[in-house]
N, C-alpha and C positions, 0 to 999 in steps of 0.2 A: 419707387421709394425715394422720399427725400432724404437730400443729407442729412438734414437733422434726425432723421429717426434710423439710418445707417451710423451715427456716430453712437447713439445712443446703444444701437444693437453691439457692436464692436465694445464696449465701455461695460454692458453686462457680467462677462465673464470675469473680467479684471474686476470688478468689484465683488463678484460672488469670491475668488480668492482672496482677495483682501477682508473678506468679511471673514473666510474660514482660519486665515493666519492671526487675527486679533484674536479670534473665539479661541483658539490654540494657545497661543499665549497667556489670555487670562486663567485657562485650567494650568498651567505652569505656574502663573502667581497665586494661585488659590489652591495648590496641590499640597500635600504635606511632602516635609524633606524625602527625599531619597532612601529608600531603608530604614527609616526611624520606625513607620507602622508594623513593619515584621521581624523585626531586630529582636533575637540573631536567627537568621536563616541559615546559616554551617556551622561548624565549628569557630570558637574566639581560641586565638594564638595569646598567650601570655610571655614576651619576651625577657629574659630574666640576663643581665648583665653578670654572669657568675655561672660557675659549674656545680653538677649537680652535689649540692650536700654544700654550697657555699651559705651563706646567711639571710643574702636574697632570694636564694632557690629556696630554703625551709621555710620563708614568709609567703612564694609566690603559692606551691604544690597546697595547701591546707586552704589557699585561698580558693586556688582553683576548682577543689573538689566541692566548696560549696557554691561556686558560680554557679558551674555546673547542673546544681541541685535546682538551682532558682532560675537560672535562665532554661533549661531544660534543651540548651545544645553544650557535648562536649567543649572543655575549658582546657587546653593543653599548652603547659610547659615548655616553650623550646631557649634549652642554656645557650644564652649567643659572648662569654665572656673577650674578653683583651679591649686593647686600646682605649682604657678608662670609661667605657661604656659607648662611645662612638659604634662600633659595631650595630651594637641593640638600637641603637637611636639613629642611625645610619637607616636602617630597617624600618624601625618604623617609620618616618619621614616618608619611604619610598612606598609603603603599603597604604591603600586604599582607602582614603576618610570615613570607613563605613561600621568602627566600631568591633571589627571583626580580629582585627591587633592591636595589642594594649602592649605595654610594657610594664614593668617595675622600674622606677625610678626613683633616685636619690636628690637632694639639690645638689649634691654635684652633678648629677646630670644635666638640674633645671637652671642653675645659679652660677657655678664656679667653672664648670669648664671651658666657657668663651674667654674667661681670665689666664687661664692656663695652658689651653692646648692651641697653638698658633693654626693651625691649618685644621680648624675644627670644622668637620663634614655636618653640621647641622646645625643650624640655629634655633635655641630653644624658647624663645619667643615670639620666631616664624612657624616652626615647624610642628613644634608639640603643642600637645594644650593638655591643662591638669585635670585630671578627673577627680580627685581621693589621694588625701593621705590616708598612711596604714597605720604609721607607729612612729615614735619617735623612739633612737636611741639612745640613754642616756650616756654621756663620758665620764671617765674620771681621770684627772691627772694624777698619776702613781709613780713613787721614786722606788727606788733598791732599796733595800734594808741596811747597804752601806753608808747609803749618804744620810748625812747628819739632820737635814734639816727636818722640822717637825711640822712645817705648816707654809705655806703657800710666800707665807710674808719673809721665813728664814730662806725660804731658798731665794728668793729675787734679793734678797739683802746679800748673799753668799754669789749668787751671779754677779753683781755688781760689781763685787770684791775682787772677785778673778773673773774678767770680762774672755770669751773665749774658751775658759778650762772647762766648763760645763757642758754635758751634751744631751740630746734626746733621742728617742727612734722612731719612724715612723715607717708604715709600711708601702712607703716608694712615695714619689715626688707627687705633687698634687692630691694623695690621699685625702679622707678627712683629720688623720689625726694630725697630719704634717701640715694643714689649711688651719686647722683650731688651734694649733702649736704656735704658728708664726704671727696668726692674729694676736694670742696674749702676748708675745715678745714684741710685736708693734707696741700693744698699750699699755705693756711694762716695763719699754726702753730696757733691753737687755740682752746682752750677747749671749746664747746657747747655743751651743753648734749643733745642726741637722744631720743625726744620719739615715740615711734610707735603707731598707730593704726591701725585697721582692713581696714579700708577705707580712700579715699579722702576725703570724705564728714567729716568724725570724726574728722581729723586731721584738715581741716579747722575751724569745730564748737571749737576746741579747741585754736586756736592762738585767733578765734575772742573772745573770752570769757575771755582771758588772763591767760587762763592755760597755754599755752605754748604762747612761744612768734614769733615764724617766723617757713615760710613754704616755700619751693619751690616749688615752683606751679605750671602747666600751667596757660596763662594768661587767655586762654577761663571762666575757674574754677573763678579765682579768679577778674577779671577784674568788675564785680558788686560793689563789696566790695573796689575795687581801686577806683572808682568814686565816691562811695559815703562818704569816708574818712574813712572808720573802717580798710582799712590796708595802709599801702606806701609802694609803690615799691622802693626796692634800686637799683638794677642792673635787668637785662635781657638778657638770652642766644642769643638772637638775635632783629635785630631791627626787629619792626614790625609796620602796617599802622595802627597804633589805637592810638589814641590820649589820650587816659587813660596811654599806656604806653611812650608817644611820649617823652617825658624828662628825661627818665630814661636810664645812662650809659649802654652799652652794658659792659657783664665780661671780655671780651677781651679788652675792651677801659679799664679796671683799671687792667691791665696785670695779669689775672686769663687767663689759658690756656684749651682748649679740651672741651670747654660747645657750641662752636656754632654747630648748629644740633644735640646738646647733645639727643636730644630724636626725633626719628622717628618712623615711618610706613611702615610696606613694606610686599610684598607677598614672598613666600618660597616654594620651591616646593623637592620634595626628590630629594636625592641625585641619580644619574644617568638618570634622565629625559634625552630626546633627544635634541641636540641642537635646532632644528629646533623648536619643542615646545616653549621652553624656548623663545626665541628669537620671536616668534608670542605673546607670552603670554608677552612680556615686553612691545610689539609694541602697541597689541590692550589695553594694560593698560595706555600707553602713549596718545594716543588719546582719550579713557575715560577721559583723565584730562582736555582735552582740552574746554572739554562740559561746556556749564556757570552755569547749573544750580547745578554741581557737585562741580564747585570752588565757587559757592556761599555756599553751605552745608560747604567746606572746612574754609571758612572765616566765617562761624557760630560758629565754632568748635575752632577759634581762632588759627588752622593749617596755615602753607603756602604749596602750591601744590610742588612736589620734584618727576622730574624725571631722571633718566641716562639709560644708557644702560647697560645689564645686567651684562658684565663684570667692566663696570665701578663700580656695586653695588657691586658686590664682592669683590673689589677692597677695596672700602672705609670698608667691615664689617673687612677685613683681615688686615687690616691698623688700625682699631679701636680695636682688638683684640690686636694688639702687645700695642698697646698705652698703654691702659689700664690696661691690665692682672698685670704689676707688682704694679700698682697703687692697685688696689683689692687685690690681695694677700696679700699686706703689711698692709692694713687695716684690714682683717681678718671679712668682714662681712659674716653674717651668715643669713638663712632663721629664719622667726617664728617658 
């Protein structure tokens, strides 16, 4: 045998490999994603920042049960509340890009809390990605039935007056009502003093009692107390079909900027899920909403229903990041 056709015999094999690793690789680039074609093969975890009967729980459980119905694998609940939502999102960051854990999330989850929480365990525009918003919730700024002023424009004229005498409640540091609070005192130049509680519920028993004097609220929360005259509403993040709040300026109608949809609802799923997931999981959420008995739960709740598509979502969280971020910063709020 010549060398030349022993180099060639030797050189065989090596190319039959190399021929089988290409052919390998292009069924890789020509493969569909990873679990997108059978999705959902188990159960989908729905992680809910809140305990059970909290606000996010009674948006997630109603959702769930018609995931459920549509995707036709069990859709379960698991309450992972504390640490401003870090826990939930802590979680999902660490579970599996495969669509099989979602969470409920807030834009404090997606937005405000790299402003607020120093040693935040997840970054939410490395780690998360938006699928669906749920709902927006409307606010309303509400004072005590003590304090004098009638309208948005007396009270910041009465804060002026007595820079410091005034105060608000929120429920604990970084909240949403205490993040919408401090934004209008940025772009109303005004001393009101912060105070925190543990909860919603504390922070209401205290304006009504006239420890503190105004809260920013959801109107679900406080719209009892709007009816029966133990608070006034002065403004409200958006209009809404309730006749408790029907007369009350929207904060954009007295030229306050960045409160309409100031606070919503939405699901998140980790970062590198597959398109096709994602985009199923916005669809069959979108039709969820359509259900009457799901937008009656949502008008219980004093929400309005909010959906887009997914890049639209993402859209709006990345556009609410820029907005905000130097708003927060320059405030300098901080966790409890």
């Amino acid at each position: 045998m010549t060398r030349l056709h022993e180099s060639r015999r030797r050189r065989r094999p090596f190319l039959r490999r190399a021929a089988a690793g290409l052919t390998a690789l292009a069924a890789l680039l020509i493969a569909p994603a990873p679990h997108a074609a059978d999705w959902p093969s188990r159960p989908v975890t729905i992680l809910v920042n809140g305990g059970p009967g909290s606000l996010p729980d009674l948006f997630a459980r109603p959702l769930a049960e018609r995931l459920h119905r549509s995707l036709g694998q069990p859709v379960v609940v698991e309450n992972k509340p504390g640490a401003g939502g870090m826990l939930a999102m802590q979680q999902l960051k660490s579970a599996p890009a495969d669509g099989h854990t979602l969470a409920l999330v807030t834009n404090a989850h997606l937005v405000w809390n790299p402003y607020i929480f120093p040693a935040l365990t997840y970054d939410p525009a490395r780690d998360l990605l938006p699928v669906s918003p749920l709902a927006i919730i409307p606010m309303a700024l509400t004072v005590n039935d003590k304090l004098s002023a009638q309208s948005l424009g007396q009270l910041l004229a009465q804060a002026r007056q007595q820079p410091g005498k005034l105060n608000y409640a929120s429920s604990g540091n970084g909240s949403p009502p205490h993040v919408l609070f401090e934004m209008l005192r940025e772009q109303a130049g005004v001393d009101i003093m912060h105070v925190p509680f543990k909860t919603g519920t504390g922070a209401l028993n205290s304006v009504l009692a006239g420890d503190t004097q105004m809260y920013f609220a959801g109107t679900a929360l406080v719209e009892p107390m709007v009816k029966d005259g133990r608070l006034r509403v002065l403004a409200i993040s958006e209009t809404v079909p309730d006749a408790a709040f029907g007369k009350a300026p929207t904060l954009a109608e007295q030229d306050f900027r960045g409160f309409e949809g100031a606070v919503w609802l939405g699901v998140a799923a980790s970062a590198g899920t597959p398109e096709a997931i994602v985009q199923r999981l916005n669809a069959e959420i979108g039709r969820a909403q359509q259900d009457g008995a799901l937008k009656q739960m949502y008008a219980s709740h004093g929400s309005l229903p909010y959906h887009l598509a997914a890049a639209d979502f993402a859209r709006r969280v990345a556009a609410e990041r820029d907005a905000s971020g130097p708003v927060l910063r320059k405030l300098g709020i901080k966790p409890d």
